[in-house]
N, C-alpha and C positions, 0 to 999 in steps of 0.2 A: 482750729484757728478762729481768732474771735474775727468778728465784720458787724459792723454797726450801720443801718441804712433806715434814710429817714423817709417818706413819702407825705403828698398831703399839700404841698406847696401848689403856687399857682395865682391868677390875677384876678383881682375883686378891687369893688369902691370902696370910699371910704363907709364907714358904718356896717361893712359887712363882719362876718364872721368866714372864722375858718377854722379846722382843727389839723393841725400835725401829729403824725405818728411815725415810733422808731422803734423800730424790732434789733435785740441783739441776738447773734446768733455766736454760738460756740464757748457760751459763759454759761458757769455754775454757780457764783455767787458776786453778787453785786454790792457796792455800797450807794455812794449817791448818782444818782440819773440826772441829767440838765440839760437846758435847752442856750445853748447861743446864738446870737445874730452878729452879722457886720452889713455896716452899709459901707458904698465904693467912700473914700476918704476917711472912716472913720475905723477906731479900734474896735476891734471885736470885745463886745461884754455879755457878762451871763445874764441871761432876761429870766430863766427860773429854775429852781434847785428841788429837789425832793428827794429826802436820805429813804436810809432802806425801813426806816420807822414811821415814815409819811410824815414827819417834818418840810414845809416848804417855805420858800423864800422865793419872792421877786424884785426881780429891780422897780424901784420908784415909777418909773414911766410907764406899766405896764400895771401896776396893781390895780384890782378892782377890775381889771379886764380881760385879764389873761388866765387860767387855771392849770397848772399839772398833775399828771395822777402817772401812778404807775400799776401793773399789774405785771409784774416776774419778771421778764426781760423784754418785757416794752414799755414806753414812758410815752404819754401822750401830752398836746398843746393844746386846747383849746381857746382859742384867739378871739375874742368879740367886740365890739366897737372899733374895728380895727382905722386906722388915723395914716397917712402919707407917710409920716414920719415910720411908719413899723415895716415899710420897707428897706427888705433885708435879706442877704444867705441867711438862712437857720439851718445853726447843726446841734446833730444830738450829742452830748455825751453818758458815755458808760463808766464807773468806775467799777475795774473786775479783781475782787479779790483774788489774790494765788498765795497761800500762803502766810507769811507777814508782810506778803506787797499789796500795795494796790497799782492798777496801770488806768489811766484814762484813756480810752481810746472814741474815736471818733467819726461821726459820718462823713458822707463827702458833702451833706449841704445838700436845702432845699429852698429854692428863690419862693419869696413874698411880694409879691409888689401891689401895693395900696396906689390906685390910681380913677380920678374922675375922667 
């Protein structure tokens, strides 16, 4: 059974840093890794993507500050300059190859809160 869980979360000011990490367990093979946020009233968006070839992409808000990497079936966040606004749930996601599927599956979320 696959299970995606993320850790790392937690309260700092602004200008701090933080890193997030998300182990998947019960997967063989992966495509792309990603990190989401939601804040309370707003839609959940992807803040950063990384394929199984170390291709990455971030959203605008976050570039130049944010970094992802992955290693097998972990993906990590490395978060710095962090700003009010980057409070947020962050969840991981996993996409797990089975065959000609792929399934994205997901953590349960780990609160950020950017706060003086």
């Amino acid at each position: 059974q696959v299970q995606v869980a993320e850790t790392g979360g937690g309260s700092v000011q602004p200008g701090s840093s933080l890193k997030l990490s998300c182990a998947g367990f019960g997967i063989q093979r992966t495509a792309s890794m990603s990190w989401y946020r939601q804040s309370p009233g707003k839609q959940r968006e992807l803040v950063a993507d990384i394929t199984s070839g170390g291709s990455v992409s971030y959203v605008d808000a976050v570039k130049g500050r944010f970094s992802i990497a992955r290693d097998r079936n972990m993906v990590f966040l490395q978060m710095t300059s962090l700003k009010t606004e980057d409070t947020a749930v962050y969840y991981c996601t996993v996409d797990v190859i089975s065959g000609l599927n792929i399934t994205k599956y997901w953590g349960q979320g780990t609160q950020v809160t950017v706060s003086s």
